[in-house]
C-alpha positions as CSV (number, residue, x, y, z in Angstrom):
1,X,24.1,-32.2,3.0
2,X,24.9,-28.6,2.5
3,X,28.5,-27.7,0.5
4,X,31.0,-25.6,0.8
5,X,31.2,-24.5,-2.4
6,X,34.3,-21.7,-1.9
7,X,36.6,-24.5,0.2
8,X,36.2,-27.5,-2.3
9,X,36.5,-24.9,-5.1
10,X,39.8,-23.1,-3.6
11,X,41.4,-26.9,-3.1
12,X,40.3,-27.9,-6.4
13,X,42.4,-25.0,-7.8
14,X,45.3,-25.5,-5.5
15,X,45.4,-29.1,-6.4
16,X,45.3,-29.0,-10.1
17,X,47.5,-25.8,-10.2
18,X,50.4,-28.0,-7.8
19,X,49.9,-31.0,-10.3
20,X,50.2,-29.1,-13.5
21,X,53.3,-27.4,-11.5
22,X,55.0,-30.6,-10.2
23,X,55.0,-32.1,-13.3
24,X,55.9,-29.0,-15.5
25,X,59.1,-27.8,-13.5
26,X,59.9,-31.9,-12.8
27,X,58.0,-34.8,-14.5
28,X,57.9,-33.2,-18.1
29,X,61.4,-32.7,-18.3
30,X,62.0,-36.6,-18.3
31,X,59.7,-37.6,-20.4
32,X,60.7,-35.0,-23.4
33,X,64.5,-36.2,-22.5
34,X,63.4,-39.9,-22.4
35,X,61.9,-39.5,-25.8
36,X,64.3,-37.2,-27.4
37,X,66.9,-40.3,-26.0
38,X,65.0,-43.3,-28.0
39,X,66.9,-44.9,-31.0
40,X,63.7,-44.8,-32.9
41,X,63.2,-40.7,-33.3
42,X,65.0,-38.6,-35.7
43,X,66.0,-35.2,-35.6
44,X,62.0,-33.6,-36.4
45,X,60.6,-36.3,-33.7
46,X,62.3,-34.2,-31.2
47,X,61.4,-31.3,-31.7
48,X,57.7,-32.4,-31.7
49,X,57.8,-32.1,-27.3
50,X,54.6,-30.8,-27.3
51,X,53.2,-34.4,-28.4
52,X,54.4,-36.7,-26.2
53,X,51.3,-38.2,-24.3
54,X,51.1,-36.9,-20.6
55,X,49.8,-39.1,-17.7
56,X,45.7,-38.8,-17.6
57,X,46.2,-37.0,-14.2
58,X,48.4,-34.0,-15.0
59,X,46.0,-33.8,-18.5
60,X,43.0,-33.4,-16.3
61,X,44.5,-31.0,-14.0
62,X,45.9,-28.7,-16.6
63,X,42.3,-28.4,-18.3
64,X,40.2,-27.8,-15.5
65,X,42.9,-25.3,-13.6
66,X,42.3,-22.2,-15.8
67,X,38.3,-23.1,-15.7
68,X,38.3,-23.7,-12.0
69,X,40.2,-21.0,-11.1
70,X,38.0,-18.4,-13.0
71,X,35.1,-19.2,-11.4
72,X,36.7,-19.6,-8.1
73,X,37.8,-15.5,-8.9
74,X,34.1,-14.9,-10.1
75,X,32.9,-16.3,-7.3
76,X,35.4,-14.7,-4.4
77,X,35.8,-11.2,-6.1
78,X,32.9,-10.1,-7.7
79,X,28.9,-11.7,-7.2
80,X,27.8,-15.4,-6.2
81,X,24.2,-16.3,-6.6
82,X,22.2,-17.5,-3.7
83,X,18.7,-18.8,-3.2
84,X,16.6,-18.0,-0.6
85,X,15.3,-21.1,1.8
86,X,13.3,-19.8,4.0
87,X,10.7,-17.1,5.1
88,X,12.6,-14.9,7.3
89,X,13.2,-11.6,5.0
90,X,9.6,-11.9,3.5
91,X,8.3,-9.4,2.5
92,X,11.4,-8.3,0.6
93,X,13.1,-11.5,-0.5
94,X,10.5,-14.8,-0.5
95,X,11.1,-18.6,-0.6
96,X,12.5,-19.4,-4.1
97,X,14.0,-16.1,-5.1
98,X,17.4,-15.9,-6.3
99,X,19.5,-13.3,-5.1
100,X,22.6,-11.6,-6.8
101,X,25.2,-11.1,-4.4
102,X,27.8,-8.3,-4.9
103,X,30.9,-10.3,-3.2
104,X,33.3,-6.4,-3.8
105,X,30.8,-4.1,-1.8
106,X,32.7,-4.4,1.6
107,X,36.2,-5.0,0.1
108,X,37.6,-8.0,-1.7
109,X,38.3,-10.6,0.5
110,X,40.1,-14.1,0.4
111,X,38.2,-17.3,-0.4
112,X,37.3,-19.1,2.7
113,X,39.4,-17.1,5.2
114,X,37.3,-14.4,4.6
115,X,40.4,-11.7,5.0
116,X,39.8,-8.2,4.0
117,X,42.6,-7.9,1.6
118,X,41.4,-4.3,-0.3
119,X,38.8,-2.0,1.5
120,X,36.5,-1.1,-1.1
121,X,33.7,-0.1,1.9
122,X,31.6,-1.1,4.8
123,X,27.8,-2.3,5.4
124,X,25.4,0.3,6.2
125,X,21.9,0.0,8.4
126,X,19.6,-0.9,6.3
127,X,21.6,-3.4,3.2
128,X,20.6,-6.5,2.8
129,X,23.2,-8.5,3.5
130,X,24.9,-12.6,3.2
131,X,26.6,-13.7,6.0
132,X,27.9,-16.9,8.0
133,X,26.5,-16.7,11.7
134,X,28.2,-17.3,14.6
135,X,26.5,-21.0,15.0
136,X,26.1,-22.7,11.2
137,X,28.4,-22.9,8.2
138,X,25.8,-21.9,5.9
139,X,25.5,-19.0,4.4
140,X,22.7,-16.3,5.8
141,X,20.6,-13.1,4.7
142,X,19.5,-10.8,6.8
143,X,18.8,-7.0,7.2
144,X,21.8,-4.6,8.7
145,X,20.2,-2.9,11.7
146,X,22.8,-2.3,14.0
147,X,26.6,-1.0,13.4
148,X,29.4,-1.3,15.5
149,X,29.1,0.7,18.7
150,X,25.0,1.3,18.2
151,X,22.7,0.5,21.3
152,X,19.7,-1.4,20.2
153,X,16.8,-2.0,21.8
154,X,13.4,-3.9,20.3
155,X,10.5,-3.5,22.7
156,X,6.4,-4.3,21.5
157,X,7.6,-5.2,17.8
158,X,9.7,-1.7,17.4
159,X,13.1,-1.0,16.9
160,X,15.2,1.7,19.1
161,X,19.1,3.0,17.7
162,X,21.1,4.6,20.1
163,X,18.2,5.4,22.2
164,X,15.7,6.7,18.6
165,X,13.2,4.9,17.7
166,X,12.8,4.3,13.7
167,X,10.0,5.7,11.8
168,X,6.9,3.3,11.3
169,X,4.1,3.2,9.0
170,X,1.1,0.5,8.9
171,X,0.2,-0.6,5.5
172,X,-2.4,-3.4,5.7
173,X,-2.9,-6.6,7.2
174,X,-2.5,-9.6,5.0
175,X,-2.5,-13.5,4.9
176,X,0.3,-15.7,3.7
177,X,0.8,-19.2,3.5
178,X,3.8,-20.2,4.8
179,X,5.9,-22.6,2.6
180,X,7.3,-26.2,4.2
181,X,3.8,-26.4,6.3
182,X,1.3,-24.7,4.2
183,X,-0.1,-23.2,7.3
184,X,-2.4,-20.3,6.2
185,X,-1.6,-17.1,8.7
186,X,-2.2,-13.5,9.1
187,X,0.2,-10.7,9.6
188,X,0.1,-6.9,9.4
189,X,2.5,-5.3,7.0
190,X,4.6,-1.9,7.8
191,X,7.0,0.5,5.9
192,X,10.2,0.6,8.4
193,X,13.0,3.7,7.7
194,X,16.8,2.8,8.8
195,X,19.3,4.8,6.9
196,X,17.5,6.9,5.2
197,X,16.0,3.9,3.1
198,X,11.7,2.3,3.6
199,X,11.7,-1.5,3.2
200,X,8.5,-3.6,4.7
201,X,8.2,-6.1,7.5
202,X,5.6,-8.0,8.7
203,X,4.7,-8.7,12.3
204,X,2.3,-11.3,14.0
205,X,0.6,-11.1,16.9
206,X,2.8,-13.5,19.1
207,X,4.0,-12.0,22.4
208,X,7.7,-11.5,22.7
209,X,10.6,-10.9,25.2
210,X,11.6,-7.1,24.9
211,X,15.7,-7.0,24.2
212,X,18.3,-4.5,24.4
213,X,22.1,-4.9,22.9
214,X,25.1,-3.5,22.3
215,X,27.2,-4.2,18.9
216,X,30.8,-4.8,20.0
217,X,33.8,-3.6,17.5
218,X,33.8,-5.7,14.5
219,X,30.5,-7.2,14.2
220,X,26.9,-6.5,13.0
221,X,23.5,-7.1,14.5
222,X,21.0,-9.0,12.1
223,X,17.2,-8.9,11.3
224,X,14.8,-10.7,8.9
225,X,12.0,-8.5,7.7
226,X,9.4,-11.1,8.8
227,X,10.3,-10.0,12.6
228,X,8.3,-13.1,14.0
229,X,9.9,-15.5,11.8
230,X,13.4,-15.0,11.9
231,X,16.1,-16.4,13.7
232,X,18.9,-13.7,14.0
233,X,20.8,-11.2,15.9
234,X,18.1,-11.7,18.8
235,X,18.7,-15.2,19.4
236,X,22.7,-16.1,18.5
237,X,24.6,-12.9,18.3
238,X,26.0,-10.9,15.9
239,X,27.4,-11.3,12.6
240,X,31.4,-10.7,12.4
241,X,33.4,-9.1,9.7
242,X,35.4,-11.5,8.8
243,X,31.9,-13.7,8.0
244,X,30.6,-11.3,6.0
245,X,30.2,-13.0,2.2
246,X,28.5,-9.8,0.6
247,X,25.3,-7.3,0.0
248,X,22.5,-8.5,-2.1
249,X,22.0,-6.3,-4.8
250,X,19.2,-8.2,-6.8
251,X,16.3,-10.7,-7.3
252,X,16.9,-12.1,-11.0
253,X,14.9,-15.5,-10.5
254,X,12.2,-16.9,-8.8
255,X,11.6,-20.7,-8.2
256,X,8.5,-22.0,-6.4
257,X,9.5,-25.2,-4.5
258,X,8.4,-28.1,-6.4
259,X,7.9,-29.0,-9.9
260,X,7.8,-25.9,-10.6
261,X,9.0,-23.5,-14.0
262,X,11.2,-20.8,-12.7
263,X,9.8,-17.6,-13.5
264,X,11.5,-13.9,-14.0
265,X,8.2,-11.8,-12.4
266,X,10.0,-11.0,-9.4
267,X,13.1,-9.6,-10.8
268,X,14.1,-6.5,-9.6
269,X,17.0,-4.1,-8.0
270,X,16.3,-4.4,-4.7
271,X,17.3,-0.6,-3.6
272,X,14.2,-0.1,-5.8
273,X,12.3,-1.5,-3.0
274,X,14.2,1.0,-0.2
């Protein structure tokens, strides 16, 4: 079962901050004047309000408020790690790597609303960028190829924006193994230009459906590098803005699946790949 790590962390925080609250502004009160009431304390006893024993609940919640809600602020504000699960952006990110995700690229937004709340800037063709889609909670990477407003079209494995097509270059043909079946297959390998920036993709020789879309205000369309092995834009839609978690800046860990040692070989900035 998959876990919304940003909604049980925002209530956490809200629930130890209102208990620490409650009992500071109401509960507290009554037990320092209850105490400072007993027969049995003199004058120095009650002073000493900072020892009287508080109820196990409101202790818990006013330890783990100030550590929850700094990593709740890490997390929201500024860069969230995420693993990748499955083969879709291979070549450029594979099965095991984790990513560094920069959560202030596109603006700052609030935990698990996902409300712009300052505009810091705005996804560009060609970032690799985490997401929720239109049809799963989870959280998704995939390639920006299409802005608001553009035209796409992708006919015999080739991408068309607003009616040009983007600049291709064949670089080999190579054989994978592809993870959760270890099915041995062949693909050929290109360099791909959007925005100014190279990044490979692979393509196999399946026959596809040509398709032709237009972004609508406030959304994104999405591609994995491995074009044959992605589920994105093409089949559910687009991306929206307000779903957007942020771009993925880094590789700084790699984890084969398994009983495997993580390794750092594959770390890199991955504009350095672009």
């Amino acid at each position: 079962m998959d876990i919304d790590l940003p909604f049980v962390l925002t209530w956490a925080v809200l629930i130890c901050g209102a208990i620490w609250l409650v009992d500071s502004l109401f509960f507290k009160p009554r037990r320092v004047a209850a105490h400072r009431a007993a027969p049995q304390q003199s004058s120095d006893d009650a002073d000493a309000d900072d020892t009287i024993p508080e109820p196990i609940l409101v202790e818990y919640a006013r330890s783990f408020f100030p550590v929850l809600l700094f990593v709740l602020v890490l997390r929201s504000f500024l860069g969230e790690p995420y693993q990748i699960p499955s083969e879709s952006m291979v070549p450029t990110l594979d099965v095991g790597d984790f990513v560094l995700v920069n959560k202030y690229a596109y603006g700052l937004r609030l935990p698990v609303l996902g409300t712009k709340i300052v505009d810091i800037g705005e996804p560009a063709r060609g970032d690799v960028m985490v997401f929720v889609p239109p049809h799963d909670p989870r959280y998704f990477i995939k390639r920006v190829i299409g802005l608001p407003g553009d035209q796409i079209r992708y006919v015999n494995k080739t991408l068309y924006i607003n009616g040009e097509r983007l600049p291709y270059e064949f670089v080999g043909d190579i054989t994978r193994t592809h993870v959760p079946t270890g099915m041995v297959y062949s693909a050929r390998e290109y360099t791909e230009e959007i925005g100014g920036r190279k990044h490979l993709t692979h393509r196999l020789g399946s026959l596809e459906s040509p398709g032709e879309w237009e972004v609508p205000k406030g959304y994104y369309f999405m591609m994995g590098d491995n074009r044959d092995m992605s589920e994105d834009s093409r089949i559910w839609g687009f991306a929206a803005e307000n779903q957007i978690v942020g771009k993925a800046v880094a590789v700084w860990l790699h984890k084969d699946p398994g009983l495997h040692w993580p390794t750092f070989e594959r770390n890199r900035w991955l504009q350095e790949d672009e």
